[in-house]
C-alpha positions in Angstrom: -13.5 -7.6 18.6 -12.3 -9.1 21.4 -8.5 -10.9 20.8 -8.6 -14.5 21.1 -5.5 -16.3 23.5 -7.1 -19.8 23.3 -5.0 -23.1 23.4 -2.6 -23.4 20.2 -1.3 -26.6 18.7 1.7 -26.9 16.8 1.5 -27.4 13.3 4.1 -28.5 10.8 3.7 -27.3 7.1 6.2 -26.7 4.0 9.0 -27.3 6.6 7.5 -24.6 8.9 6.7 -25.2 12.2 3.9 -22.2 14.1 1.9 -22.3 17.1 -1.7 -22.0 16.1 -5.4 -21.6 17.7 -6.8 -24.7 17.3 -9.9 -23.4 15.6 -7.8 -23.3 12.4 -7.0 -26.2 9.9 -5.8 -26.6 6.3 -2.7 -24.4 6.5 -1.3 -23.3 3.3 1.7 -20.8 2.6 0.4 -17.8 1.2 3.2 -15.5 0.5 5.7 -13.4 2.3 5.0 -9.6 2.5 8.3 -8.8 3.4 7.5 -8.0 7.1 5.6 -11.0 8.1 4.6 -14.6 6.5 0.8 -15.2 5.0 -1.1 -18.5 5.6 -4.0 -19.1 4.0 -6.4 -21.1 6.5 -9.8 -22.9 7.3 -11.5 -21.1 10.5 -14.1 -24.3 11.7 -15.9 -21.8 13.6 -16.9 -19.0 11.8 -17.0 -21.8 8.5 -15.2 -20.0 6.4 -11.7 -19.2 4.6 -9.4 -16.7 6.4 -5.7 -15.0 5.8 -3.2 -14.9 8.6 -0.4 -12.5 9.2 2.0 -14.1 11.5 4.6 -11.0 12.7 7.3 -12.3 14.4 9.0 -10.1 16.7 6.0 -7.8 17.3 7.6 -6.1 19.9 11.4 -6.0 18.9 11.9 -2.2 18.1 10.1 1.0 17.4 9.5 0.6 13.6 7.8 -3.2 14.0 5.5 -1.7 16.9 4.5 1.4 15.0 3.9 -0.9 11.8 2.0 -3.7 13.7 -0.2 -0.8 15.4 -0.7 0.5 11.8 -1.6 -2.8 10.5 -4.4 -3.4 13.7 -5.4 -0.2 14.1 -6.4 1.0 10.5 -7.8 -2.2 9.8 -10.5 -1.7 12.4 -11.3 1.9 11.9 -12.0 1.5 8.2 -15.0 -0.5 6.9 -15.0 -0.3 3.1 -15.5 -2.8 1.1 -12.3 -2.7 -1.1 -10.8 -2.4 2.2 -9.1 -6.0 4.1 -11.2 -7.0 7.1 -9.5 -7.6 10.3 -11.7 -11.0 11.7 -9.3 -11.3 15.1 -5.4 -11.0 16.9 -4.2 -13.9 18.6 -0.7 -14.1 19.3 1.7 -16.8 21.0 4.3 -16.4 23.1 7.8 -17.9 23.5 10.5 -16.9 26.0 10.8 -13.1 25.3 9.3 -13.1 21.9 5.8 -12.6 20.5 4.8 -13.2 17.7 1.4 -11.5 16.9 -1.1 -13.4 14.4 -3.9 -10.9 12.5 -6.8 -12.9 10.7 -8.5 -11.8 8.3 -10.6 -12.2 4.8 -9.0 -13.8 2.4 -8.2 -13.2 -1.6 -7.1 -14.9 -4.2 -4.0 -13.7 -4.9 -2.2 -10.3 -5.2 -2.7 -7.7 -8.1 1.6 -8.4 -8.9 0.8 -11.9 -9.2 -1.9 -11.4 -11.9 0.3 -8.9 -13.9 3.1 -10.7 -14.2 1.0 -13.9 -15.3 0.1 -15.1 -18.7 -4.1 -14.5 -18.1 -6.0 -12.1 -20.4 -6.6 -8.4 -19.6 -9.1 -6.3 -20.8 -9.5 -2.6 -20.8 -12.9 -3.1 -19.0 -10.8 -5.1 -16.5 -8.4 -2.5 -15.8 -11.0 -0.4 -15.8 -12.2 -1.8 -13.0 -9.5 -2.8 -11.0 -8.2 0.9 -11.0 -11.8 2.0 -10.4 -11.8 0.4 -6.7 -8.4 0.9 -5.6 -9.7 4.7 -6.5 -12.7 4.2 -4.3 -10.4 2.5 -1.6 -7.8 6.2 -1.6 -11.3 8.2 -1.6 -12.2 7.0 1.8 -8.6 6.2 3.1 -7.8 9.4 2.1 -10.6 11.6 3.8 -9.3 10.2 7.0 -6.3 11.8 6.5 -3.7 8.9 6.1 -1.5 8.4 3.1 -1.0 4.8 2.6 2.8 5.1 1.8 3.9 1.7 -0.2 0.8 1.7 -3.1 2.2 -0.9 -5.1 0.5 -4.3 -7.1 1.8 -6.4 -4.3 -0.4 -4.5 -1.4 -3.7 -5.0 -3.6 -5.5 -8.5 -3.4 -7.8 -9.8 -6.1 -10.4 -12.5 -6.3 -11.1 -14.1 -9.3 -14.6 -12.2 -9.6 -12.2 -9.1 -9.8 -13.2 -7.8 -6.7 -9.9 -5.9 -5.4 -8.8 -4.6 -1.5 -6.2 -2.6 0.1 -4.3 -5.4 2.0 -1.7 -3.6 4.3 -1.2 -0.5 6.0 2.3 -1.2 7.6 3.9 1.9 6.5 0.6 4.2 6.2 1.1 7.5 7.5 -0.6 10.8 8.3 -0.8 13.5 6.1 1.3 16.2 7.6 4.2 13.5 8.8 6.0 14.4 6.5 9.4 12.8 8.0 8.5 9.5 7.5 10.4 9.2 4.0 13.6 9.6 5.4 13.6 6.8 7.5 11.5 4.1 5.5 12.9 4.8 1.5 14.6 1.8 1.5 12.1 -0.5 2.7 9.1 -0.8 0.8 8.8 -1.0 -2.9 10.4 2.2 -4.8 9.1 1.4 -8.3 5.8 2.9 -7.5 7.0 5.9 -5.5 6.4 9.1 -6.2 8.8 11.3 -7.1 8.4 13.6 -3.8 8.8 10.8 -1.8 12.3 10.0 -3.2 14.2 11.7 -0.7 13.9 15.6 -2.5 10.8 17.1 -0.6 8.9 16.8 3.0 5.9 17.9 1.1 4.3 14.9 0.9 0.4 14.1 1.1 -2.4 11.7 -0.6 -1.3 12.7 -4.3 1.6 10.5 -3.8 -0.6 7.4 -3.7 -2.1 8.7 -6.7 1.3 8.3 -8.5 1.7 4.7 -7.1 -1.8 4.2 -9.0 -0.6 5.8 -12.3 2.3 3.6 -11.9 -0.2 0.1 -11.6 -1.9 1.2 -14.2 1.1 1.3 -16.8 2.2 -1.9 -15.4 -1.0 -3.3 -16.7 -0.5 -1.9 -20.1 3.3 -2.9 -20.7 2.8 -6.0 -19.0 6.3 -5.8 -18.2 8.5 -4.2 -15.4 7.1 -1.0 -14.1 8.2 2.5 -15.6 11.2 3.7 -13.8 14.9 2.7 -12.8 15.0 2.5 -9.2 18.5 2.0 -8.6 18.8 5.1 -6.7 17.0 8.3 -6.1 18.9 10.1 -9.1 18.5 7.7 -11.5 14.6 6.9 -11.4 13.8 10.3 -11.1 15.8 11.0 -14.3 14.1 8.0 -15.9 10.9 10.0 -14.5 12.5 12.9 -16.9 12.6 10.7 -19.8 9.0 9.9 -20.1 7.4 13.2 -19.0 10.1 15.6 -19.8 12.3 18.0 -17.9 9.9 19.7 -15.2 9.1 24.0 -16.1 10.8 25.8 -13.2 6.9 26.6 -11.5 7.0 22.7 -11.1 10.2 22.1 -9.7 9.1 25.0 -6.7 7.9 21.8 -4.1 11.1 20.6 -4.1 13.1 21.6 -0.8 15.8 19.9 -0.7 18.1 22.4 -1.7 21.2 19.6 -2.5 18.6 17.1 -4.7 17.7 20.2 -6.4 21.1 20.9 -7.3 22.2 17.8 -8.1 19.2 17.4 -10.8 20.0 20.4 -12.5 24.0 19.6 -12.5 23.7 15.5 -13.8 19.8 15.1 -15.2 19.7 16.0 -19.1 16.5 17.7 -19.9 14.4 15.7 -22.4 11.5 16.9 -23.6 8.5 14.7 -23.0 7.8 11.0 -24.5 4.2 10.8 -26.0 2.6 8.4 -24.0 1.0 6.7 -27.3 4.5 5.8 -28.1 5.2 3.7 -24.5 1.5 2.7 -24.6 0.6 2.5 -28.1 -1.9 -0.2 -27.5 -4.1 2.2 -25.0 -6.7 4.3 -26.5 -7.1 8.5 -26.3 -9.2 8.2 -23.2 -6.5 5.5 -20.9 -3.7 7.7 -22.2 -5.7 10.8 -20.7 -6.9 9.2 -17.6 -3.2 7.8 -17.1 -1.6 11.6 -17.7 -3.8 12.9 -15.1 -1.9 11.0 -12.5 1.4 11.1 -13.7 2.8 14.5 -13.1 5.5 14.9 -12.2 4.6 18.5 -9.5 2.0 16.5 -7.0 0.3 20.4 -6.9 -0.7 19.0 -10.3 -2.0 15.6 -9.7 -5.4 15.3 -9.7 -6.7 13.7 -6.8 -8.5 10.4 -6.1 -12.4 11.8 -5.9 -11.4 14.1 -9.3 -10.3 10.6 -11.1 -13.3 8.6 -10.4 -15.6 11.1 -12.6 -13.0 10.5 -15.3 -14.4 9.9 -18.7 -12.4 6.5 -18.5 -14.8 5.4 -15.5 -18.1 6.1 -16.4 -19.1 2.9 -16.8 -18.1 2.3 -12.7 -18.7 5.6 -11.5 -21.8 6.1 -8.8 -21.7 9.5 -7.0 -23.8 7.8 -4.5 -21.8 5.1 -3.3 -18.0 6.3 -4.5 -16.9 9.4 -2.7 -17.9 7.7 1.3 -16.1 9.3 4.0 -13.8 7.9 6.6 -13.1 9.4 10.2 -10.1 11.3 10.7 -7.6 8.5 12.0 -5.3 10.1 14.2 -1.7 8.7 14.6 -1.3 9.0 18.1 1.9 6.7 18.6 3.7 7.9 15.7 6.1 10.3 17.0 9.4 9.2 17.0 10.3 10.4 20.1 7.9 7.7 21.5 9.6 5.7 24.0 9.4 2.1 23.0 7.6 1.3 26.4 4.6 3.5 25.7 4.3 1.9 22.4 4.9 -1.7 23.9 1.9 -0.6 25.7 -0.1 0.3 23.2 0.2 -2.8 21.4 -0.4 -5.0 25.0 -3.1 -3.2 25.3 -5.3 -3.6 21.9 -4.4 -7.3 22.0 -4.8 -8.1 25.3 -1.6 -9.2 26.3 -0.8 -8.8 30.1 2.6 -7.9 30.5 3.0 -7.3 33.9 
C-alpha cells in the first residue's frame, strides 16, 4: 500500500469544509466515532464506495499517535473478512497540523444504530451477527491483542448482515495490562468488563468476551444495555444484581486491594437474577450461550474459539474456516515512556510524510 499525497480540492458539505484527494466525490457525513469524523465517499478510481476516517490532530500528543498507529497498523496486519479493510492514508497538511485521512470499505451502518432502531430481529439474526464478531476475536485474539472498547458502535453491518470490527483505536496487547488506568474514561463503559473497571491489572482477551455478552443482551432487551455506568462502584454493583455476589474463589483476580475493600464495605450481596426473568423472551439455549460469557471471574469466561462450538451456533459453525489464526502483532510503540518524537516517527514513516 503505498500512501497517496496527491493534489486535494476543497470541498464544502453539511457546513464542513475538508481538503480532499480529488479522486473522491459524493461526500456524505457518516458519523462521528468520537476520535475522528466518518465520510462516506465515491472513489472514481478504484469504482467503488469507500469510508474515510479524517483524524485531525494526528500528531498532537502521545495518546492520538499511539491510537492513529493502532488504527493503521492493525488494519494492515489482519486480513479477515469480518475484519475493516484499510484501501489507503492520505493526509493534508496545514501550518503545524495534520490531519491524517484512512480509507477504507464501507458498511451500512453501525451495529448501535440497528439496535436502537424499530427493524425486526430474529434469533437466527442474532445468531449470526454474534457468530462473526466471535470469528473476528478468534483471529484478533490469536495475535495477541485485546481490542479494548467492544461495543455496538465499533461493529459495522450491511444490510446482507455481514458484520466487521471497525476500529482498533484503543486495542492493546495482552500483557499491557496498564492501559486501563489511563483510558477508563474514554471509550464506552457500558460494555466493559468488570476487570477493566479500575479493580485489577489482570486483564486479557476474556474481557472482549464480556463486551460480546453485553451486545448480545442489548439485542434481547432492545433497550439500554445492562449496567449503570455512572461510576466504577455502581456498575459493578449493578453487575452484583444480575449475577449475584461473587464466591470468595472468584473475587481472588482482583488486586486492587482498596476496590476490593470498598465492595465488600458498600456492595449488598444479592443472590443471582435468573436470566429468564431479564430475558424472558430468549429460549434455554440463548440464556446458556449468554451465561457462558457473563461471569463475572474472567478465569471463568469461556473464550471466543470455546463459544463458536456452542450449541447456539451450530447452524454457523465451520471448524474449517472459524478458528484462522493471525500473527502475533507486536506493540512496539506502546510503552509509555515512548518519547513523542520516536512515535512522531513512526507515524511519518508508515504514511510517508517527510518531516524533515
Amino acid at each position: 500500500m503505498n500512501p497517496s499525497k496527491t493534489e486535494k480540492i476543497l470541498v464544502n458539505f453539511s457546513g464542513k469544509s475538508i481538503y480532499i484527494n480529488k479522486r473522491y466525490s459524493n461526500l456524505k457525513d457518516a458519523y462521528y466515532t468520537g476520535i475522528s469524523e466518518s465520510y462516506t465517499a465515491y472513489d472514481n478510481i478504484s469504482d467503488r464506495e469507500v469510508k474515510i476516517l479524517a483524524i485531525e490532530n494526528a500528531l498532537d500528543w502521545n495518546g492520538r499517535i499511539k491510537g492513529t498507529l493502532n488504527e493503521i497498523n492493525l488494519m494492515k496486519h489482519f486480513q479477515h473478512e469480518n475484519i475493516l479493510q484499510l484501501y489507503d492514508i492520505d493526509f493534508y497538511e496545514h501550518n503545524d497540523s495534520l490531519t491524517l485521512y484512512l480509507i477504507t470499505e464501507s458498511m451500512d451502518t453501525s451495529l448501535d444504530a440497528v439496535i436502537r432502531s424499530s427493524q425486526d430481529l430474529t434469533d437466527l439474526h442474532i445468531k449470526f451477527i454474534i457468530y462473526q464478531i466471535l470469528r473476528a476475536l478468534v483471529y484478533i485474539h490469536s495475535a495477541g491483542v485485546i481490542l479494548g472498547n467492544l461495543s455496538p458502535k465499533v461493529v459495522g453491518i450491511n444490510a446482507n448482515c455481514d458484520v466487521k470490527i471497525t476500529d482498533f483505536w484503543f486495542a492493546f496487547a495482552n500483557n499491557e495490562n496498564y492501559w486501563y488506568e489511563d483510558h477508563i474514561y474514554d471509550v464506552d463503559r457500558l460494555f466493559l468488563a468488570p476487570e477493566c473497571l479500575n479493580i485489577a491489572r489482570f486483564i486479557t482477551t476474556k474481557s472482549d468476551i464480556w463486551s460480546v455478552g453485553c451486545i448480545m443482551a442489548y439485542f434481547l432487551k432492545r433497550q439500554n444495555p445492562l449496567f449503570n455506568p455512572e461510576n466504577s462502584l455502581k456498575q459493578i454493583n449493578s453487575m452484583f444484581e444480575l449475577l449475584g455476589f461473587p464466591a470468595e474463589d472468584d473475587l481472588l483476580f482482583i488486586n486492587n486491594e482498596e476496590a476490593l475493600s470498598s465492595l465488600f464495605k458498600t456492595s449488598a450481596k444479592p443472590d443471582k437474577t435468573p436470566f429468564k426473568v431479564i430475558f424472558p423472551e430468549a429460549d434455554s439455549l440463548a440464556i446458556d450461550f449468554l451465561e457462558k460469557m457473563l461471569v463475572f471471574n474472567p478465569l471463568k469466561r469461556w473464550d471466543a474459539e470455546k463459544l463458536l462450538k456452542h450449541e447456539y451456533l451450530k447452524d454457523f459453525y465451520e471448524p474449517k474456516n472459524d478458528n484462522t489464526t493471525a500473527m502475533v502483532f507486536e506493540f512496539d510503540y506502546h510503552d509509555r515512556w515512548t518519547k513523542t518524537k520516536v512515535l512522531k516517527e513512526k507515524l511519518n514513516r508508515i504514511i510517508g510524510r517527510d518531516a524533515s
